[in-house]
N, C-alpha and C positions, 0 to 999 in steps of 0.2 A: 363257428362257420368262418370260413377264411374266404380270401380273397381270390374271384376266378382268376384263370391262368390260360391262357393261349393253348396251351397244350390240352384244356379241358373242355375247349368251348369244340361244339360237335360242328360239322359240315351240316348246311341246309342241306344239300343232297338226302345227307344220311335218316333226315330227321323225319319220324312217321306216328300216326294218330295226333293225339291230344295235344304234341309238343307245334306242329306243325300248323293246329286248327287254329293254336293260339296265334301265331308268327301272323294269320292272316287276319284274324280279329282285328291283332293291331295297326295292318298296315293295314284294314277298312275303316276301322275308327279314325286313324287320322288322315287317312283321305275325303271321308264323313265332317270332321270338324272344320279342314282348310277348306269345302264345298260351302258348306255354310257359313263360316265368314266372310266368302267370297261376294255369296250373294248377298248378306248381309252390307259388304262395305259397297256393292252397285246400286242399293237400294236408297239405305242410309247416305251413302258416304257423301253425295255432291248436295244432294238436296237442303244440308242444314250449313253448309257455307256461307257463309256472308262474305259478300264483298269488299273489297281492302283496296283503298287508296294508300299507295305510296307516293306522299309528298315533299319525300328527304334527295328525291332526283333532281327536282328544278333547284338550280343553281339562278340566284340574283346577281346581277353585274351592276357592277356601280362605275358610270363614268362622268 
């Protein structure tokens, strides 16, 4: 098996049944996965934060 080639790779236009049902499978799978990490990261994501002091800002002056 060799390596595709530009010259081989077909137009979507052209592309019909089984070739075609697939193209959509995958673009619904991964707009199925990025939907649910999404809601995933709204759910999750703030709720286990913890709050953070940053105390390296105050500058001490000595006079």
């Amino acid at each position: 098996m060799s390596e595709p080639r530009l010259e081989d790779i077909g137009d979507y236009d052209k592309l019909t049944g089984e070739k075609k049902r697939i193209v959509w499978i995958v673009i619904a799978v991964g707009l199925a996965i990025g939907l649910v990490f999404t809601i995933a990261d709204s759910y999750y994501g703030t709720a286990n934060n913890m709050p953070q002091h940053d105390n390296t800002t105050k500058i001490l002056q000595n006079k």
